[in-house]
TORLUM-771654 format. One record per residue (C-alpha): residue number from 1; residue in three letters; x negated, y negated, z negated. Coordinates in Angstrom, 1 decimal. Each point is the difference from the previous one (the first is absolute). Layout:
BEGIN
[rec NUM 'ala' [X Y Z]]
...
This chain:
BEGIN
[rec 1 'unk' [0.0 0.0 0.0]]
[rec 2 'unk' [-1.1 -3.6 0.9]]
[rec 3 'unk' [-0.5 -1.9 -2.8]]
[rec 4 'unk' [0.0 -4.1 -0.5]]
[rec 5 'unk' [-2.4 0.5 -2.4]]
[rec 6 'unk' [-2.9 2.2 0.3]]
[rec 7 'unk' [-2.3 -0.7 -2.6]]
[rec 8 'unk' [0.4 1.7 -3.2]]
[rec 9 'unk' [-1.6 -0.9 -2.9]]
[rec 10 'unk' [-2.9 1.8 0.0]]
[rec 11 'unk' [-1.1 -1.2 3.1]]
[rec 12 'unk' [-0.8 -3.1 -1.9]]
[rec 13 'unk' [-3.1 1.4 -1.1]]
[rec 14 'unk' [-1.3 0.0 3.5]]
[rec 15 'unk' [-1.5 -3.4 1.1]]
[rec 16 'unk' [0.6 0.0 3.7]]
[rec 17 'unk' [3.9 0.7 -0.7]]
[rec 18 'unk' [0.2 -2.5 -2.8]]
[rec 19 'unk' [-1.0 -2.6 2.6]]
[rec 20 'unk' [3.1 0.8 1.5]]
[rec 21 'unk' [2.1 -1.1 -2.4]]
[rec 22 'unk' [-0.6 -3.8 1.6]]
[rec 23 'unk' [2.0 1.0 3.0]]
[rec 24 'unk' [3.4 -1.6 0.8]]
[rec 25 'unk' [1.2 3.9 -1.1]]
[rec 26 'unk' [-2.6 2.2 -1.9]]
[rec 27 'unk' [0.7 3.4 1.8]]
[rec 28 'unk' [-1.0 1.1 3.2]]
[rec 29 'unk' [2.0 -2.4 1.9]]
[rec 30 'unk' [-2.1 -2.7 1.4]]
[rec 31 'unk' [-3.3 2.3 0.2]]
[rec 32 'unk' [2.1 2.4 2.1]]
[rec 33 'unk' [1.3 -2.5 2.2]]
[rec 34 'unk' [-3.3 -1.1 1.2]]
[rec 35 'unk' [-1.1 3.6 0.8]]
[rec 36 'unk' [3.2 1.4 1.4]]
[rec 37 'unk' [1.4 -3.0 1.6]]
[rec 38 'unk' [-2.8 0.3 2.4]]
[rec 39 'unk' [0.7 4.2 1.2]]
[rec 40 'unk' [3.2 -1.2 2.0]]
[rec 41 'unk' [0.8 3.7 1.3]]
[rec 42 'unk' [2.0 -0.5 3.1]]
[rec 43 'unk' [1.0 4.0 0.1]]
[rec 44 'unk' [-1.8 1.1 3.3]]
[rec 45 'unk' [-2.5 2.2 1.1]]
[rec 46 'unk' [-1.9 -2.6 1.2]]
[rec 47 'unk' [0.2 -2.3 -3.2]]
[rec 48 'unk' [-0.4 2.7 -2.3]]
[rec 49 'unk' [-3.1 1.1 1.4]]
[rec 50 'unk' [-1.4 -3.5 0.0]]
[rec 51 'unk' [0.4 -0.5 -4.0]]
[rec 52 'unk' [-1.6 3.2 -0.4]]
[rec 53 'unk' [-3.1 -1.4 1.3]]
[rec 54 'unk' [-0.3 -3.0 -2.0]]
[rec 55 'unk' [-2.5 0.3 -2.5]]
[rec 56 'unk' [1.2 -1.5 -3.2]]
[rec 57 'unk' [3.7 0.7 0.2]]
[rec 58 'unk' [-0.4 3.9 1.6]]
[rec 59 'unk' [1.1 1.4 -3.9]]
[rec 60 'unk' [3.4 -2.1 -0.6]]
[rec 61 'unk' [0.8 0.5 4.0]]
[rec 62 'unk' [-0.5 3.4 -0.8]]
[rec 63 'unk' [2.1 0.1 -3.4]]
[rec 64 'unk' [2.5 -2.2 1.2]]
[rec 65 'unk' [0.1 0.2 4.0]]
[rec 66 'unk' [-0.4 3.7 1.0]]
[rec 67 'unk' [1.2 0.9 -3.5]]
[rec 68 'unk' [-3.3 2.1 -0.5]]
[rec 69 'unk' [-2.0 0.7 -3.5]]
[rec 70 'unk' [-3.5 -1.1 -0.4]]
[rec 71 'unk' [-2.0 0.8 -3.1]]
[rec 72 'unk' [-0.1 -2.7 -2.6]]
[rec 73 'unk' [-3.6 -0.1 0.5]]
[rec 74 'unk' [0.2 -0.6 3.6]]
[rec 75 'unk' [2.1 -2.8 -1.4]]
[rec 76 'unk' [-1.8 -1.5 -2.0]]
[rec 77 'unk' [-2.5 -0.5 2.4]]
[rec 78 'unk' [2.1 -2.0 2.0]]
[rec 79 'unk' [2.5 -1.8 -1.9]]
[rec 80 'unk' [-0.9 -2.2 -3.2]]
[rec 81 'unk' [0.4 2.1 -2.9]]
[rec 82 'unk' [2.6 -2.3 -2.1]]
[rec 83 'unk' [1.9 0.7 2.9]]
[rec 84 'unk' [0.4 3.5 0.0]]
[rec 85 'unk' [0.8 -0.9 -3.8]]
[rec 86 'unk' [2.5 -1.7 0.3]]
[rec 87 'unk' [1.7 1.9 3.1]]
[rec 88 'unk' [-0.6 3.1 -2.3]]
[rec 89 'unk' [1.9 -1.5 -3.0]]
[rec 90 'unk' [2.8 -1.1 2.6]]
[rec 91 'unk' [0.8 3.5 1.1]]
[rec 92 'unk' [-0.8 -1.4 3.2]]
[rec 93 'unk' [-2.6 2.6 0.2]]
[rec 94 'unk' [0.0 3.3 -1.6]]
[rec 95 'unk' [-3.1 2.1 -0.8]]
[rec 96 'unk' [-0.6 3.5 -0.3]]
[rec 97 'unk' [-3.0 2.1 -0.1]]
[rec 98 'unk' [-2.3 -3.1 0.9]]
[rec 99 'unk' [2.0 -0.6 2.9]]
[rec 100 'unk' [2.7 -3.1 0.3]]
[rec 101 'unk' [3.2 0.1 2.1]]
[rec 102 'unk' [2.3 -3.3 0.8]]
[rec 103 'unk' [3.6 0.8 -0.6]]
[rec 104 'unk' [0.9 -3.2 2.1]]
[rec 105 'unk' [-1.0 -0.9 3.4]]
[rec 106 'unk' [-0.9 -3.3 2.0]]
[rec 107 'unk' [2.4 -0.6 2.7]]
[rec 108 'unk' [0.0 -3.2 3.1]]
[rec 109 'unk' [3.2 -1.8 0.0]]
[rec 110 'unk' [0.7 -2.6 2.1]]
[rec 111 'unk' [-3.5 -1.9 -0.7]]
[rec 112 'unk' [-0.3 1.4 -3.9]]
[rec 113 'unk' [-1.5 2.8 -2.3]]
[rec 114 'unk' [2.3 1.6 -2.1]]
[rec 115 'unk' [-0.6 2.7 -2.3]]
[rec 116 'unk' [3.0 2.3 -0.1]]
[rec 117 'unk' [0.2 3.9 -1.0]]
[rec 118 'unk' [0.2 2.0 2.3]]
[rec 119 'unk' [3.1 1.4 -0.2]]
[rec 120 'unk' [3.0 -1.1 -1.8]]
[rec 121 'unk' [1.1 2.1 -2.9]]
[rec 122 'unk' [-0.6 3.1 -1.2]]
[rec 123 'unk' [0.6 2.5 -2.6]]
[rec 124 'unk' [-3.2 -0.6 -1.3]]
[rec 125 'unk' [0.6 -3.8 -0.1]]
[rec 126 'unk' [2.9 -0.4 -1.4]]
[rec 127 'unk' [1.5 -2.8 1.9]]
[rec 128 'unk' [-0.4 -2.5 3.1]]
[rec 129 'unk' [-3.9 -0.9 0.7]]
[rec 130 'unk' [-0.6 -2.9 1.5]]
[rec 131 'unk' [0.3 1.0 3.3]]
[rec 132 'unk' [0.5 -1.4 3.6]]
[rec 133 'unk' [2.3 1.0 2.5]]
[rec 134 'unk' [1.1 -0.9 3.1]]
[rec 135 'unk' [3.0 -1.6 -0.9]]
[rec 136 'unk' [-2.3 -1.7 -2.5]]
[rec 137 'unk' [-1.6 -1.2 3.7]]
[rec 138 'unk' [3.3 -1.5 1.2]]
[rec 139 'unk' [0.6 -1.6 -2.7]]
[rec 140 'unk' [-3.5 -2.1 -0.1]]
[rec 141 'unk' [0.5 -0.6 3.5]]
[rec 142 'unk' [3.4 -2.0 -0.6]]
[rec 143 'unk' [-1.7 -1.4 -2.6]]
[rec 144 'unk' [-2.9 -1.3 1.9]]
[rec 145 'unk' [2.3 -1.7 2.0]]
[rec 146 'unk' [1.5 -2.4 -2.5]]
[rec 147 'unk' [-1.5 -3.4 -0.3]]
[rec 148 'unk' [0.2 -2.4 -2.8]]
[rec 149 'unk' [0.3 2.1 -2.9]]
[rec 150 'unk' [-0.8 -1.4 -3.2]]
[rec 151 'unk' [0.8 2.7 -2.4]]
[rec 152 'unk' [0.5 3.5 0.7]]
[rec 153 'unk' [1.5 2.7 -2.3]]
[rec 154 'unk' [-0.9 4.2 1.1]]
[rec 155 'unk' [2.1 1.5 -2.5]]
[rec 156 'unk' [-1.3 4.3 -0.3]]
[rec 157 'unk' [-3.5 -1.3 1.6]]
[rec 158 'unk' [-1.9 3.0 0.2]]
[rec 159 'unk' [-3.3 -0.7 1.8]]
[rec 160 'unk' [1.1 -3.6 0.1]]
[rec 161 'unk' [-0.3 0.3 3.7]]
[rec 162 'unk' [3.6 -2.4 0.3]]
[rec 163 'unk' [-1.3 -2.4 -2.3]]
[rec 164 'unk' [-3.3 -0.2 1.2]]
[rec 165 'unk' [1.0 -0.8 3.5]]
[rec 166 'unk' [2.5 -3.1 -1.1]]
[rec 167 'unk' [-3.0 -1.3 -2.6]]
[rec 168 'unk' [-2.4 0.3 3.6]]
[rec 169 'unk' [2.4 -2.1 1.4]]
[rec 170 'unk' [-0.1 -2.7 -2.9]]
[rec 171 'unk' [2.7 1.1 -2.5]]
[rec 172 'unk' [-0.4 0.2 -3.6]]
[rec 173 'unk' [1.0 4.2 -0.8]]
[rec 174 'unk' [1.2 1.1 -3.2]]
[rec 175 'unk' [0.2 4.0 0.4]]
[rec 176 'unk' [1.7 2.0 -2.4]]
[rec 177 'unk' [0.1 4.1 -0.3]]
[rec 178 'unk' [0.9 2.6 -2.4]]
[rec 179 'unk' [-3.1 1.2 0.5]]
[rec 180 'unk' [-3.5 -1.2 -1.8]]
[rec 181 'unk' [-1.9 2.2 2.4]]
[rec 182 'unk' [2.0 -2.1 2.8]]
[rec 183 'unk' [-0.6 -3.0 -1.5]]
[rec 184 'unk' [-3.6 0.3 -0.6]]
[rec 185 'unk' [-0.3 1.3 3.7]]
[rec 186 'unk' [1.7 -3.2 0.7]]
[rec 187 'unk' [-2.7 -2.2 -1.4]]
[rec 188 'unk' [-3.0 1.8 1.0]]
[rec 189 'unk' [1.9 0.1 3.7]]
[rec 190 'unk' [0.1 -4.1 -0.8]]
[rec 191 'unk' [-3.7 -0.5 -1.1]]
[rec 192 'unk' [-1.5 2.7 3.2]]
[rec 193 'unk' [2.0 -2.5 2.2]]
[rec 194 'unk' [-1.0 -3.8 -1.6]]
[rec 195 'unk' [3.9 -0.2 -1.2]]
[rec 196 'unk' [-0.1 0.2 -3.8]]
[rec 197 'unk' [0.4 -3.8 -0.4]]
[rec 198 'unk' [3.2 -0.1 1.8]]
[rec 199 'unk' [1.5 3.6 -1.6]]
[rec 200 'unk' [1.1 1.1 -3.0]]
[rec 201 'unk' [0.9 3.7 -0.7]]
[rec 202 'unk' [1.7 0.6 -3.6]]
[rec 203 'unk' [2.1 3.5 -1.1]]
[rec 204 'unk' [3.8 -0.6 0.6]]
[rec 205 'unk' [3.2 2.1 0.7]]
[rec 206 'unk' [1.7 -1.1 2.9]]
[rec 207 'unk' [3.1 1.3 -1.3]]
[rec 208 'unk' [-0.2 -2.1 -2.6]]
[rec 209 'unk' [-1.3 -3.4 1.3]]
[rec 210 'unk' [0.3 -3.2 -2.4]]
[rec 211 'unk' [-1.8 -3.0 1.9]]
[rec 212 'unk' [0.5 -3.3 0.0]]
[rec 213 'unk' [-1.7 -1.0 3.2]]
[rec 214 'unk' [0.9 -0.5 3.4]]
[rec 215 'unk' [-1.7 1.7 2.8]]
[rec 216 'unk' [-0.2 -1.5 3.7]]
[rec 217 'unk' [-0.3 3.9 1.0]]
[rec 218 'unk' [0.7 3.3 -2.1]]
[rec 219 'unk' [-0.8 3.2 1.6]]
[rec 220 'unk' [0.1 3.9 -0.9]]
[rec 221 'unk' [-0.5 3.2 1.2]]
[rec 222 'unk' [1.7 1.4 -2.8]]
[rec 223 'unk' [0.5 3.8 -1.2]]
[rec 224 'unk' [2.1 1.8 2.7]]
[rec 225 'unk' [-0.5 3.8 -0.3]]
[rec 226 'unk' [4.2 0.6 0.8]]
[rec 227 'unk' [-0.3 2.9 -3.7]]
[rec 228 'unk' [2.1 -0.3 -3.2]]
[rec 229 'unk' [-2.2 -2.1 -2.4]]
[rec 230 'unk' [-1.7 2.7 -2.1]]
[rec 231 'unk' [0.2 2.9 2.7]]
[rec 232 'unk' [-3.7 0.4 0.0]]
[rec 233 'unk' [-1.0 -1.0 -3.4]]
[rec 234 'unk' [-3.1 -1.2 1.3]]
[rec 235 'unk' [0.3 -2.9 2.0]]
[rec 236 'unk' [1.7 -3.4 -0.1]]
[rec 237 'unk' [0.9 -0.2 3.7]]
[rec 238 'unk' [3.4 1.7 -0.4]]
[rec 239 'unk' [2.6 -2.8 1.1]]
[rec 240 'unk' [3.0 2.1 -0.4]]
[rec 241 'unk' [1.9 2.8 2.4]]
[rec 242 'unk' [0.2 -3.0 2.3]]
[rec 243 'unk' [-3.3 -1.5 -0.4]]
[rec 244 'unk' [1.6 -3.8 -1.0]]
[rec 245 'unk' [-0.5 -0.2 -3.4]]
[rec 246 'unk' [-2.6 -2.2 -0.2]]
[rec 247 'unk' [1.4 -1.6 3.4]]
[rec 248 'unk' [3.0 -1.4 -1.3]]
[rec 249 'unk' [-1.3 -1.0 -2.9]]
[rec 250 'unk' [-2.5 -2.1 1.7]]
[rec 251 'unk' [3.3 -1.7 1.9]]
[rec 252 'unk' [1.3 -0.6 -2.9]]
[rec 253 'unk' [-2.7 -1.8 -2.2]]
[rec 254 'unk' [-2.4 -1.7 3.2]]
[rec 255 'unk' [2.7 -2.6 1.2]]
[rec 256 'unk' [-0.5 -1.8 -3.7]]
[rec 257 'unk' [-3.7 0.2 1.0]]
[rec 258 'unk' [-0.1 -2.3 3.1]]
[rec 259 'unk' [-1.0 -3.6 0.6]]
[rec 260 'unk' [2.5 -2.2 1.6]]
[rec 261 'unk' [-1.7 1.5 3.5]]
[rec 262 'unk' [-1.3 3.3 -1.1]]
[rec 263 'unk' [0.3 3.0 1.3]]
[rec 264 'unk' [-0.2 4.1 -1.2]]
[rec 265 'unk' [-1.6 2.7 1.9]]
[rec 266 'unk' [1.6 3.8 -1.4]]
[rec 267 'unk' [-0.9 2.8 1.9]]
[rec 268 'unk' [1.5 3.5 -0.5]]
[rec 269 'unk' [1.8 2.7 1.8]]
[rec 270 'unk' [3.4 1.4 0.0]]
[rec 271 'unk' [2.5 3.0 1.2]]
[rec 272 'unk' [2.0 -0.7 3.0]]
[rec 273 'unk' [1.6 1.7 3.1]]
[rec 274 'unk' [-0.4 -1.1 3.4]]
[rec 275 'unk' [1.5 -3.7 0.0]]
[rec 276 'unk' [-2.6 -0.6 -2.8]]
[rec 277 'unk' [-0.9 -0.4 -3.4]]
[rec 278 'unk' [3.2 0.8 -3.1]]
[rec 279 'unk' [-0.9 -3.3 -2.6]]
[rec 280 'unk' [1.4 -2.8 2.6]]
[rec 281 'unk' [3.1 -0.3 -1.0]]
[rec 282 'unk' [-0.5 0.0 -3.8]]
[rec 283 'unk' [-3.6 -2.2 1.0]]
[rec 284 'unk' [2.8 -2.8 1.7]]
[rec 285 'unk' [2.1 0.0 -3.1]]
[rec 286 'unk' [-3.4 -0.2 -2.7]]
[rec 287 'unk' [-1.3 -3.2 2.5]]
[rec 288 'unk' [3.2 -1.5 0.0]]
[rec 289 'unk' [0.3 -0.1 -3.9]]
[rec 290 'unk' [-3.5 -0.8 -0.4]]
[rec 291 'unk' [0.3 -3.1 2.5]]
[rec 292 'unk' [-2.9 1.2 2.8]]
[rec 293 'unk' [0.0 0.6 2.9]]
[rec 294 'unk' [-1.9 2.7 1.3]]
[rec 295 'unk' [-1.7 1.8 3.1]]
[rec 296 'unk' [-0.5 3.9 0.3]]
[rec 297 'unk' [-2.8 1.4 2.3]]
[rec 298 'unk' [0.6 3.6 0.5]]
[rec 299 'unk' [-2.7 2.5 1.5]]
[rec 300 'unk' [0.8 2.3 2.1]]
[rec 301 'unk' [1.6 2.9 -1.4]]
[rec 302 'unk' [-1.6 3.2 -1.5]]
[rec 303 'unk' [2.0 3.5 -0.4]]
[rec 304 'unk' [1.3 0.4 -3.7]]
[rec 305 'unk' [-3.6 0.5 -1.7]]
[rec 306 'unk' [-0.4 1.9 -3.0]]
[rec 307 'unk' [-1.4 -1.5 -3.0]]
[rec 308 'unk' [-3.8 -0.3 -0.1]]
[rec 309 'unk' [-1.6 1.5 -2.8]]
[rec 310 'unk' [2.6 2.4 -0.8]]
[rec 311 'unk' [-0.5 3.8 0.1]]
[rec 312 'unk' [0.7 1.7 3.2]]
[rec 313 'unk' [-0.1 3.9 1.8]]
[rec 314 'unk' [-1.5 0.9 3.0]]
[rec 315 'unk' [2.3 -1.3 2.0]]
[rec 316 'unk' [0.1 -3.9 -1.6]]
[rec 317 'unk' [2.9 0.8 -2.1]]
[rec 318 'unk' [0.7 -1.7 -2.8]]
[rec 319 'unk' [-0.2 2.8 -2.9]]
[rec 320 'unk' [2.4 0.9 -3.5]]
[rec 321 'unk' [2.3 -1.8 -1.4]]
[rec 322 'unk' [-1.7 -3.8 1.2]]
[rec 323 'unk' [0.4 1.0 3.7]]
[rec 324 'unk' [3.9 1.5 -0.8]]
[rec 325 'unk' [0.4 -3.9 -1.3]]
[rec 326 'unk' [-1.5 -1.8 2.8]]
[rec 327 'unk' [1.4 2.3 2.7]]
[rec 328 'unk' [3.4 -0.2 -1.7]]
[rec 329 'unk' [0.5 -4.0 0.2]]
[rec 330 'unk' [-1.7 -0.4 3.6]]
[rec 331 'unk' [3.0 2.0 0.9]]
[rec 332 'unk' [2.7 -1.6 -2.5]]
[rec 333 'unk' [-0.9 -3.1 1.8]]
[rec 334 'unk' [-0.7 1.3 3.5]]
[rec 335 'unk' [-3.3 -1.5 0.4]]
[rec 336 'unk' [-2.1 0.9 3.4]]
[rec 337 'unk' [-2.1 -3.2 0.2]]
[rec 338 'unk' [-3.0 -1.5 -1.8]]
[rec 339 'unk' [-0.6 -3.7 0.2]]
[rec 340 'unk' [-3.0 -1.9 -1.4]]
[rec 341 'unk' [0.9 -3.8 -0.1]]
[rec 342 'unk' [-1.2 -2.9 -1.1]]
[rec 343 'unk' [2.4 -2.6 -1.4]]
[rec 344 'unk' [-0.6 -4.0 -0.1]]
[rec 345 'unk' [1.7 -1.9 -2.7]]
[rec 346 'unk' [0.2 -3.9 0.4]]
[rec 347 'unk' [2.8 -2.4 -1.9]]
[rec 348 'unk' [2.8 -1.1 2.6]]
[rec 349 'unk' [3.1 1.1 1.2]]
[rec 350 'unk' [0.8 3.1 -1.6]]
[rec 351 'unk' [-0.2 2.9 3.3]]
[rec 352 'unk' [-1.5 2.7 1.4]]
[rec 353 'unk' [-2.0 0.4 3.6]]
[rec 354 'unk' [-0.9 3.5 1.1]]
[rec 355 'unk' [-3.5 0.3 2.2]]
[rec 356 'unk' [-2.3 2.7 1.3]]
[rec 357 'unk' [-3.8 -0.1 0.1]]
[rec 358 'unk' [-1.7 -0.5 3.2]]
């Protein structure tokens, strides 16, 4: 696990890390982001080949590029020792039988370097890592487009990837998640890419919001895994046998979080048959009492997919009682479609428009 502070008090005996301690944040933050900020891993043969023949990074490419293990002495050859500390104490890095192992990886998006896990959840996790996909991708992308954003709330922030793009572009980002390995992903993701002056990343419940400010642009990419809350037991992605939980409750609490000229980004996915996704009608009635007016872009449509995460057979059933469940109300509602979306939110004339990406 990532942690916002990786020096523990022993390592206060040692000199070079008690120099640290004069850093805008004593952990591994800042030292990282001059080392790592300069791999920028485009994923491509050719790219991945040429960081493994630079000289002074050819360990972290390894650890955190190709996803290899190197010994810790190899390491320490290479890298300054405080920071293999301090990535040690993290949980960035993991060692075992003299050999370290990153359990996160450097991705290129869109111009930064993020570190994300590399893959989402797990049993062995727990819950969510912070993680990019490529609706996570979309997202920035429509986010990259807005100009003259001055404060910018990513509400279940993960990598901080949303965040990060709208603080790029000039906004000031307060990022909230559940999550405190999220959040500390978030601001190491900040200090790699220069943006820790303009974000903030603090531990919060999006289902339980309780701000006072007012945001030129809120976005999320919030929990959507379409699984009774608690199915799993293991992971905080279920959003309900629909997958709207957190969705609607997002519509109901961002509208109170807008300037005068702001605007929400919500992306999610929903059931639907072939004229598209179920949640317009009820999404027309929740804008008009909420006084927005809103615009829904709708991908192209998927077949029903089953849950990921969830146990399957051979042939990609769902499994038990859990696939009885999920099977049972994708026919009690007579879903055949799969939408992603992504849903803008702006005060105005209370409405719905219906698009399709291009």
């Amino acid at each position: 696990m990532i942690s916002a502070d990786g020096i523990s008090p022993t390592d206060e005996t040692n000199s070079a890390l008690r120099r640290l301690r004069a850093l805008p944040q004593h952990d591994l933050l800042t030292m990282a982001g001059d080392w790592l900020g300069e791999l920028a891993p485009w994923r491509s043969a050719e790219t991945l080949g040429a960081i493994a023949a630079l000289p002074a990074e050819t360990v972290l490419a390894s650890l955190f590029v190709l996803g290899e293990q190197v010994t810790e002495a190899d390491a320490r050859e290479d890298v300054p020792g405080p920071l293999i500390d301090l990535l040690l104490d993290a949980g960035v890095l993991t060692e075992s039988s003299g050999k370290l192992s990153a359990d996160y990886c450097l991705v290129r998006v869109d111009g930064m370097a993020l570190i994300t896990s590399w893959r989402a959840a797990g049993r062995d996790r727990g819950t969510y890592g912070p993680w990019i996909c490529t609706d996570s991708l979309t997202l920035a992308r429509i986010i990259a487009s807005r100009g003259g954003v001055r404060s910018c709330l990513d509400l279940g922030c993960g990598t901080g990837v949303l965040g990060l793009v709208a603080a790029r572009g000039g906004a000031d980002v307060l990022a909230l998640d559940v999550s405190p390995e999220c959040v500390a992903a978030t601001e190491l993701n900040a200090h790699v890419n220069a943006l820790a002056e303009r974000t903030t990343a603090r531990v919060g419940d999006i289902l339980s919001l309780s701000l006072d400010e007012r945001y030129d642009l809120v976005v999320s990419n919030p929990p959507c895994l379409p699984l009774r809350r608690g199915a799993l037991g293991w992971l905080t992605g279920e959003a309900g046998l629909d997958g709207l939980d957190f969705f609607w409750e997002l519509v109901n609490r961002v509208p109170a979080l807008l300037t005068e000229d702001g605007e929400a980004l919500i992306q999610a996915a929903a059931y639907g048959d072939e004229r598209g996704p179920f949640l317009v009608p009820r999404l027309v009635e929740e804008l008009r009492r909420h006084g927005v007016h809103g615009r829904l872009l709708v991908r192209p449509s998927t077949a029903v997919r089953w849950p990921a995460f969830a146990p399957r057979d051979e042939n990609q059933q769902l499994t038990g009682p859990l696939g009885e469940e999920v099977r049972e109300y994708v026919a009690r509602i007579g879903a055949t479609h799969y939408y992603g979306f992504v849903l803008s939110l702006r005060p105005g004339d209370p409405g719905l428009v219906v698009g399709r990406f291009r």
